[in-house]
N, C-alpha and C positions, 0 to 999 in steps of 0.2 A: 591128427586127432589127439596124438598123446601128449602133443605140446602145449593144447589148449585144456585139456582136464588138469596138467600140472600147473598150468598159470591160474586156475580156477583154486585149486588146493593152496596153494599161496595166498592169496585174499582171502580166503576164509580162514587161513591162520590168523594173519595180520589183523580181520576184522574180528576176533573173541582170542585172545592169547591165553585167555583160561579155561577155553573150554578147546579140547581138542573134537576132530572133526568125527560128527558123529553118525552113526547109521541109521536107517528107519526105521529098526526095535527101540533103541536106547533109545532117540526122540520121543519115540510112545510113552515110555517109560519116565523121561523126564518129563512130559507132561502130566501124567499119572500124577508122581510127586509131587507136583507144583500145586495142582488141585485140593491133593489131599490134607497138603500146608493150609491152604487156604480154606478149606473146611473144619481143621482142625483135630483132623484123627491123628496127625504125627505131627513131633515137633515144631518149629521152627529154623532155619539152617541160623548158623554163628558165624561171624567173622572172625577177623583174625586178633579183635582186641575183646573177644566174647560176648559182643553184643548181639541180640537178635535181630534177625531182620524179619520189615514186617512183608510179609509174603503176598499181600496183595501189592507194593511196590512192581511197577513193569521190570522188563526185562531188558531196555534198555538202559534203565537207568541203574541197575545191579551189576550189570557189565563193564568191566573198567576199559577204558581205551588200550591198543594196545603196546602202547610206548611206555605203560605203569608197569607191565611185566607183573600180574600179581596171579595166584597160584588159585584163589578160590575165589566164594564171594564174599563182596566187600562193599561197603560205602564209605571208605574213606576219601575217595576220588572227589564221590561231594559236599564234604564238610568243607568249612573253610580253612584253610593249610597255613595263612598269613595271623590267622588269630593269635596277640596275645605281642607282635610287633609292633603296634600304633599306637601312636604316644597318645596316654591317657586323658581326655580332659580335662581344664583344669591342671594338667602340670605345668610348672612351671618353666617356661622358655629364656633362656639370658640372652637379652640383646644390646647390642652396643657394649657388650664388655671385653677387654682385653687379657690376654694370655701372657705368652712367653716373649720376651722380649729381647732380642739379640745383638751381638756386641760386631760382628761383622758378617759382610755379604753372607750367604747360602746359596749354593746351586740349585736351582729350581724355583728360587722365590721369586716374588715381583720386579723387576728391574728400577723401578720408579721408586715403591718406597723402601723396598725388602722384607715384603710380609711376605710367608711360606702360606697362606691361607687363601690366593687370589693372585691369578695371572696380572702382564704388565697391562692386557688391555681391558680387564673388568676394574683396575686401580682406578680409585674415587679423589685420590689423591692431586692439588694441583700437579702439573707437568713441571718435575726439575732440569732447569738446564744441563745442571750434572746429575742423572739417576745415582741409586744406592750403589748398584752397580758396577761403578765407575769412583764414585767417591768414597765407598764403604765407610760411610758416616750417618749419622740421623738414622738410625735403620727402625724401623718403625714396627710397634709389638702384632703379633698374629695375633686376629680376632678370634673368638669363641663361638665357633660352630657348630653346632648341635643337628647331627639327622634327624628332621622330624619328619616321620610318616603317619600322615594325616589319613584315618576312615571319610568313607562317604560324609556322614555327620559331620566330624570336623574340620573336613574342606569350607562347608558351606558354616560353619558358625561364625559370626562375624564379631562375638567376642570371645574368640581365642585366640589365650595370652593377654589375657588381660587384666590389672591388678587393679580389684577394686578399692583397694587401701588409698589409692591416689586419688579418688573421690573425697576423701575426708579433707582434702584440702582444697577444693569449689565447698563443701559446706563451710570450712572454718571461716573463709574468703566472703566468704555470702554472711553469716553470720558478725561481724566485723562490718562487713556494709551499715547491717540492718541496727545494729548499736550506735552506732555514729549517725544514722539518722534517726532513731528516737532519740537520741541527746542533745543534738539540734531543735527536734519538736518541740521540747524539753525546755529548751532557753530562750525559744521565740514566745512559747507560752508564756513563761516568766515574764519575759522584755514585755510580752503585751499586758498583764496583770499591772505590773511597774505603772506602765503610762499610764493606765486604767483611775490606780490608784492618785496619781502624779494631778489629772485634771478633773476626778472627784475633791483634792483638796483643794485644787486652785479655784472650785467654788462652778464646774459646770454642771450643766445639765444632763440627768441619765436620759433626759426622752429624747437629747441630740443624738446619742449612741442607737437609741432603739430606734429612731427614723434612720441614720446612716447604714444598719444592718439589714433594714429590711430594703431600703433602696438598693443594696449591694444585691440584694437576694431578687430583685425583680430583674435588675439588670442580670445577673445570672439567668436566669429564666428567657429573656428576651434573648439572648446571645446564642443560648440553645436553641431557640427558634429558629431565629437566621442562619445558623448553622445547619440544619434541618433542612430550611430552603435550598439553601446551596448546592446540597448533596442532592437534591431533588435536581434543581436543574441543571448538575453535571450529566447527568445518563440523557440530556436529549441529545448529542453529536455521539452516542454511543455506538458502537458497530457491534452485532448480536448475531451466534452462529444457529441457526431454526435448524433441527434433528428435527423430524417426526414430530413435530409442537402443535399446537391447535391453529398456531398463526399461519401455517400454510409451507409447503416446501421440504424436500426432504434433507438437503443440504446448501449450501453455500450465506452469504454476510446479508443481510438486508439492512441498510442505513432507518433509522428514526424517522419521521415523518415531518415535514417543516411546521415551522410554527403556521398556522392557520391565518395570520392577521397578514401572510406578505402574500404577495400575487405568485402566484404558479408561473413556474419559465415557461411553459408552451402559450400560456398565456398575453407573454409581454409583443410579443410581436407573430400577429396572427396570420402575418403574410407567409402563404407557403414556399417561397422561394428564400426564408430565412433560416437562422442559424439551425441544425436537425436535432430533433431533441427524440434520445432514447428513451421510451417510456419503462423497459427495463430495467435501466440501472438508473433512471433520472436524471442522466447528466442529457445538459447541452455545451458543449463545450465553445461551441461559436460565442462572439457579438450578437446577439438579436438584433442591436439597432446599432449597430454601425459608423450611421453617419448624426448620429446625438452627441454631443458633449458629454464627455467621460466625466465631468463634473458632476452632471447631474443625475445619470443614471444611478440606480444602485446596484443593478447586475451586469457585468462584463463578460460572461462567460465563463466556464471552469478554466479553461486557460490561463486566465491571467492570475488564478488565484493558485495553480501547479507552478507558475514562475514567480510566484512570491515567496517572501520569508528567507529560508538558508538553500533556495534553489541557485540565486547569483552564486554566492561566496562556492556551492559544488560546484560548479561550472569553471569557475575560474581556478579553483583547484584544479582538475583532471585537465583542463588547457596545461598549469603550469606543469603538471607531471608528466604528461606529453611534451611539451617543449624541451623537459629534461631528459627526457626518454630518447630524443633525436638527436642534443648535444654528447651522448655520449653515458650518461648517470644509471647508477645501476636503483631503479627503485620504482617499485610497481603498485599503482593501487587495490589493487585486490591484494596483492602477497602481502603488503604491508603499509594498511591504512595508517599507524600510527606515526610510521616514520615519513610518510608521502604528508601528513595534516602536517607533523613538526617541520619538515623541509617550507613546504607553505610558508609555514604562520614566521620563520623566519626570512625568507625573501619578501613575505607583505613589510617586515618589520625594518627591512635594509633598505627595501625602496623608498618608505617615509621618511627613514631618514636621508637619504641623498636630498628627494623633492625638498625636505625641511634645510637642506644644507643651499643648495644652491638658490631659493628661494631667499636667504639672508644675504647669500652673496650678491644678489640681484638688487637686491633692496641696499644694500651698504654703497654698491656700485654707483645705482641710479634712483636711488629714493623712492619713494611711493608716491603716487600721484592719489591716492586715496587721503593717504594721510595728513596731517597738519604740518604745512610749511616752516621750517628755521624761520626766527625772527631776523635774519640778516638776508633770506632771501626773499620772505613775501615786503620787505622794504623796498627792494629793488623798483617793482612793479609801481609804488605810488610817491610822489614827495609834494609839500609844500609849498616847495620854491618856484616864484615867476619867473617863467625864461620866455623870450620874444626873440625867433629867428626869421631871418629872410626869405627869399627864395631859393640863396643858396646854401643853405643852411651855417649861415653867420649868426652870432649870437649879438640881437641888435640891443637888448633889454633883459638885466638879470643875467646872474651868473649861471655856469655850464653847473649840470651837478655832476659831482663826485660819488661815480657809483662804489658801494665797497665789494671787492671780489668775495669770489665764497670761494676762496684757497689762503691759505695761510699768509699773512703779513708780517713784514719787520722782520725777518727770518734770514740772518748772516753765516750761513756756512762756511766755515774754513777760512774762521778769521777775516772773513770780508767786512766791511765797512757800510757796504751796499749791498745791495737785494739784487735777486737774477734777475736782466731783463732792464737793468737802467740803464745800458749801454750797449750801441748799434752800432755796426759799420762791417758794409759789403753783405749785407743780408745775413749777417750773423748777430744772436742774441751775446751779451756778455755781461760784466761787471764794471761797473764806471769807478770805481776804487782804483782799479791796478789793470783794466780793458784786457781781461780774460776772458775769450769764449769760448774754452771748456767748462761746464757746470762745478765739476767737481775739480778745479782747477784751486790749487793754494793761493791764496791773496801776497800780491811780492808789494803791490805800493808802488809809491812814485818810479821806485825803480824799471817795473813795468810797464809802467806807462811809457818813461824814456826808453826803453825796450821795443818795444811795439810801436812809437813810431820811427825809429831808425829803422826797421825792421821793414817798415812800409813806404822809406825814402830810400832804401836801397832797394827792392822793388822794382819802386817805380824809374829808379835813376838803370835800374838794368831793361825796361823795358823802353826805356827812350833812346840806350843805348843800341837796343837790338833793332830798333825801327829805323836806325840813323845807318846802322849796315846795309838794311835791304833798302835806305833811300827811298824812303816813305813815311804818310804818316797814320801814328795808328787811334790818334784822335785823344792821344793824354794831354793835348799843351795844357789844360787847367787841372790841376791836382782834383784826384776824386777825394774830397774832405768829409766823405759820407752823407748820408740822410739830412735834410734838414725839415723843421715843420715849415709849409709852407699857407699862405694864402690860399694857394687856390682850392684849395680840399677843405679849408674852412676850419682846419687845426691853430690857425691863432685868433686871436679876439681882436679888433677892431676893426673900421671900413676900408674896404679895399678901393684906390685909386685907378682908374682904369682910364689911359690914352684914348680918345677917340680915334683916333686916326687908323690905330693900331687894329682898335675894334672895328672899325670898319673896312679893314682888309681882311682882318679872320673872318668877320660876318660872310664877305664874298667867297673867299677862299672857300667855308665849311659849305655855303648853297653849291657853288660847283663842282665840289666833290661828289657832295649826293647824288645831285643831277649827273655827272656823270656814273654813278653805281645805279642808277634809275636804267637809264638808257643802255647798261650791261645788260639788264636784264636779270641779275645774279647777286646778292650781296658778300663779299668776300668775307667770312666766318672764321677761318683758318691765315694761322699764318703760316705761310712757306719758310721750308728748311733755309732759302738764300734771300728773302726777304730783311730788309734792316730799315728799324723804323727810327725816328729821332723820338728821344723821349726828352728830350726838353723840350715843355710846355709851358707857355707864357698864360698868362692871366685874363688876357685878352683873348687868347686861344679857348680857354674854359668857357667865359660866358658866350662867346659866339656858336660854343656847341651846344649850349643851355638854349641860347635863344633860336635856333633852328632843326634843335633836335625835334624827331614826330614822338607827338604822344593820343597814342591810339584811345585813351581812358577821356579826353575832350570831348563833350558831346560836340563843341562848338565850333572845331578844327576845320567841316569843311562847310562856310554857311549854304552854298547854294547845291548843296549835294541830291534835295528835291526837288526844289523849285527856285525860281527865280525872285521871290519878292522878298527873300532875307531868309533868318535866322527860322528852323521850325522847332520850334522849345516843347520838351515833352514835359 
């Protein structure tokens, strides 16, 4: 019990430290007092700066807390304490101005610049590879700081610190505009009086001027019309937000109403199994009709009007930044539209050019079949000249014509005499100058020539020798002397002479061969790795494969293949 009465006498110190703990006369008693203040038969009590207090104030608020420690009563506790600290309105604050300026590092200052006014990580400064710190050079001056403790009021005024003096320079600015254009006015006026003047004396008429002013002025009037229109029929595709309006609705967009002269969408196709049309927001997003000609329709649906315009080019954007997103790139379209559209617009810009690149290389390559043929090639295709061949293709009447290549002609590389390609032997291309067939082979001349065919008699003199070892033979007794043009392929011009006798053993020969490839069963197509054919072919051997070759394109090949009374001619 005594523990709790003395814990109790402790909180009522604590709670009044200027009023010690009182009994229940004194109470009486001060209440007395307090009354009588308040009536006005005695005094007022004084603080401690002699002021009065007014005695109807409560008693809580006459009471100073008790961390004040003060001895009587007082309302200093509720005055304000800070008064007379806050920097006045209207004074003036210095900003961006510089102080002291130092000759080497300081402990404590910025590492970066060396201002004593601001740590290294509030420095505004770019980042030196060598801080001040380090280099104790550039050391840069400490700003001019000023404590401002701002009142309520001048937190929130939002021209504090601000110098209206620097206005006088937008009026000077402004003023300087507005003179330079009256003195323009000024001189167009003039210039126009001049001319005025200029074709009253060349002797014209003032009623030309008064009709051209007054047509300037209807066409004025007219132009304000249709400008009027216009602005009239921008607001029908307007979207309008209805608050509590007479139009109905307490919130959300309701779209314009269509013009009255088109058919209604639920109208256009009254089949109920078509496109669904919300009578709420008006859309139908389907086809109606489907299976019409998109030609002719004039509505297709809201759909295809949501995929038109810059819906392609979004699509293929978010495709491309997707695709870069999985190769590995750091770049996202939401974080950062601007650099996702620039990425774009320059991969649209590298791909045209590649297609534009390899598209000339195609064309440089193989020409255009659109375009208009070289005069040295659509020559090709027509000439003049009569020419009459046989059956074998001998040229019986009229000369062969000379097609011109479309590759460069007369063209002697490396001192050649001759062109690539005018000389043959053993299935090699060369030079008939100096019988080189390497291309890029130097031209030697006759020497060559005497070169390449010793070249090709010692050769062959070793290969008659090595035949005559193994005691056999290997089919050289006639010099191979190369290529020659022959008759039978119809590379030289005039009639070819042909043995009968001959010809009519090849004739037999070529029917028995057939017939026996018939009665194979099989036509040999291939030639075998150990097969060896004779390619010396006589002349006589040619026509009698001409005259017994099948040619399936003959309506007239087999007559009785229907019937038996002849030919059935279609």
């Amino acid at each position: 019990f005594d523990r709790t009465r003395r814990r109790t006498s402790q909180r009522l110190a604590m709670a009044s430290s200027n009023h010690t703990f009182k009994t229940r006369e004194d109470y009486k008693k001060q209440k007395e007092i307090d009354q009588a203040r308040k009536d006005g038969l005695i005094p007022a009590a004084v603080d401690e700066d002699g002021r009065e207090i007014n005695p109807h104030i409560p008693q809580y608020m006459t009471n100073a807390p008790w961390y004040l420690s003060t001895d009587g009563p007082s309302l200093k506790h509720q005055r304000n304490w800070k008064k007379g600290l806050h920097t006045q309105a209207g004074e003036w604050i210095p900003k961006g101005q510089k102080g002291h300026q130092a000759n080497k590092y300081r402990k404590g200052a910025c590492e970066n610049c060396g201002a004593m006014t601001h740590k290294t990580k509030q420095c505004v400064e770019r980042p030196r590879k060598k801080g001040a710190k380090l280099s104790n050079a550039e050391i840069a001056p400490d700003e001019m700081v000023q404590d401002v403790v701002l009142d309520y009021e001048g937190k929130r005024d939002r021209w504090n610190g601000y110098d209206a003096e620097e206005y006088d320079q937008v009026v000077e600015r402004y003023e300087q505009v507005e003179k330079y254009k009256r003195e323009r006015a000024k001189a167009k006026h003039l210039e126009k009086l001049k001319r005025r003047a200029q074709r009253e004396a060349a002797g014209e008429r003032a009623s030309s001027s008064s009709s051209s002013s007054s047509s300037s002025d209807s066409e004025g009037e007219d132009e304000d019309e249709t400008k009027l229109k216009e602005t009239e029929e921008a607001g029908f595709g307007q979207v309008k937000m209805r608050i509590r309006t007479t139009g109905g609705g307490a919130t959300g967009s309701v779209r314009n109403l269509r013009i009255r002269e088109d058919t209604a969408k639920y109208l256009i196709n009254l089949d109920e199994n078509s496109a669904h049309y919300d009578p709420k927001t008006r859309a139908m997003r389907g086809d109606p009709n489907p299976q019409k000609d998109p030609k002719k329709g004039f509505f297709h649906g809201d759909n295809l009007v949501r995929g038109s315009g810059e819906v392609a080019d979004f699509r293929s954007l978010n495709m491309h930044i997707q695709e870069a997103q999985e190769k590995g790139q750091d770049v996202h379209m939401q974080a950062a539209p601007s650099q996702a559209e620039m990425l774009h617009a320059a991969f649209r810009e590298r791909k045209e050019k590649l297609m534009e690149e390899n598209k000339r290389r195609l064309l440089e390559k193989y020409g255009s079949a659109a375009g208009s043929k070289p005069d040295e090639i659509a020559g090709l295709g027509q000439t003049e000249a009569y020419v009459e061949y046989d059956r074998a293709g001998h040229v019986v009447k009229g000369s062969q014509p000379v097609v011109k290549s479309r590759w460069e002609e007369d063209v002697f590389p490396g001192n050649h005499t001759s062109v690539w390609g005018s000389y043959w032997n053993d299935g090699a291309w060369g030079y008939a100058c100096c019988h080189q067939i390497a291309k890029n082979a130097y031209c030697t001349g006759r020497a060559g020539i005497k070169a390449s065919k010793a070249n090709q008699e010692m050769l062959l003199e070793m290969q008659r020798l090595e035949a005559e070892k193994r005691g056999g033979s290997t089919g050289t007794d006639k010099p191979a002397t190369g290529y020659k043009p022959s008759n039978t392929w119809g590379e030289s011009s005039g009639h070819v002479e042909l043995d009968p006798e001959k010809l009519e053993e090849a004739i037999i020969a070529a029917k028995n061969k057939q017939a026996s490839k018939v009665a194979d069963g099989a036509e040999e197509k291939k030639r075998k790795f150990n097969v060896v054919y004779d390619d010396d072919t006589t002349e006589e051997q040619m026509e009698a494969y001409r005259i017994a070759r099948e040619r399936g394109e003959d309506p007239m090949k087999d007559p009785k293949a229907k019937n038996d009374d002849g030919y059935e001619l279609v």
